[in-house]
C-alpha positions, 0 to 999 in steps of 0.5 A: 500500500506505500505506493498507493495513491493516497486521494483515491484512498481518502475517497475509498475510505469516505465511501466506506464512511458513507455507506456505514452513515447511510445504513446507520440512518435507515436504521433510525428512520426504520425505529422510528417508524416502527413506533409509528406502527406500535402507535395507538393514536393518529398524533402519535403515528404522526409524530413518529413518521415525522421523526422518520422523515426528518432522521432520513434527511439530516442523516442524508445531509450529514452524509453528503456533507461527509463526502464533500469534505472528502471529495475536497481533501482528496482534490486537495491533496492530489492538487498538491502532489501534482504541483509537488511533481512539477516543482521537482522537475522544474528544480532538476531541469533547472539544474541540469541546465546548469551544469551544461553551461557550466560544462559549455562554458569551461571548454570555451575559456580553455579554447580562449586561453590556448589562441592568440587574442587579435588585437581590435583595430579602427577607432576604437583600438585608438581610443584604449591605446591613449587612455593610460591607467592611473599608477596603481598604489602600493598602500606605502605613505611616501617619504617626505624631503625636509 
C-alpha cells in the first residue's frame, strides 16, 4: 500500500464512511417508524413518521456533507502532489541546465586561453591605446624631503 495513491484512498475510505452513515440512518428512520406502527393514536403515528422523515434527511445531509469534505481533501491533496511533481522537475531541469553551461562554458575559456587574442583595430583600438591607467598604489605613505 506505500505506493498507493493516497486521494483515491481518502475517497475509498469516505465511501466506506458513507455507506456505514447511510445504513446507520435507515436504521433510525426504520425505529422510528416502527413506533409509528406500535402507535395507538393518529398524533402519535404522526409524530413518529415525522421523526422518520426528518432522521432520513439530516442523516442524508450529514452524509453528503461527509463526502464533500472528502471529495475536497482528496482534490486537495492530489492538487498538491501534482504541483509537488512539477516543482521537482522544474528544480532538476533547472539544474541540469546548469551544469551544461557550466560544462559549455569551461571548454570555451580553455579554447580562449590556448589562441592568440587579435588585437581590435579602427577607432576604437585608438581610443584604449591613449587612455593610460592611473599608477596603481602600493598602500606605502611616501617619504617626505625636509
Amino acid at each position: 500500500m506505500a505506493d498507493a495513491d493516497l486521494d483515491g484512498i481518502i475517497r475509498q475510505l469516505a465511501k466506506q464512511q458513507n455507506k456505514t452513515l447511510t445504513s446507520a440512518v435507515k436504521a433510525r428512520r426504520d425505529h422510528y417508524l416502527g413506533l409509528a406502527a406500535k402507535a395507538k393514536d393518529a398524533g402519535g403515528k404522526a409524530r413518529a413518521k415525522a421523526l422518520a422523515q426528518a432522521a432520513m434527511e439530516q442523516g442524508q445531509a450529514a452524509a453528503k456533507r461527509l463526502q464533500v469534505a472528502a471529495d475536497n481533501a482528496a482534490d486537495s491533496y492530489a492538487r498538491a502532489m501534482r504541483k509537488a511533481a512539477e516543482i521537482a522537475a522544474s528544480d532538476e531541469a533547472a539544474a541540469a541546465a546548469k551544469t551544461a553551461t557550466k560544462a559549455a562554458a569551461k571548454p570555451e575559456a580553455k579554447d580562449a586561453a590556448k589562441k592568440p587574442s587579435k588585437k581590435p583595430s579602427g577607432a576604437a583600438s585608438k581610443a584604449k591605446t591613449k587612455a593610460k591607467p592611473a599608477p596603481k598604489s602600493t598602500g606605502k605613505p611616501k617619504a617626505r624631503k625636509a
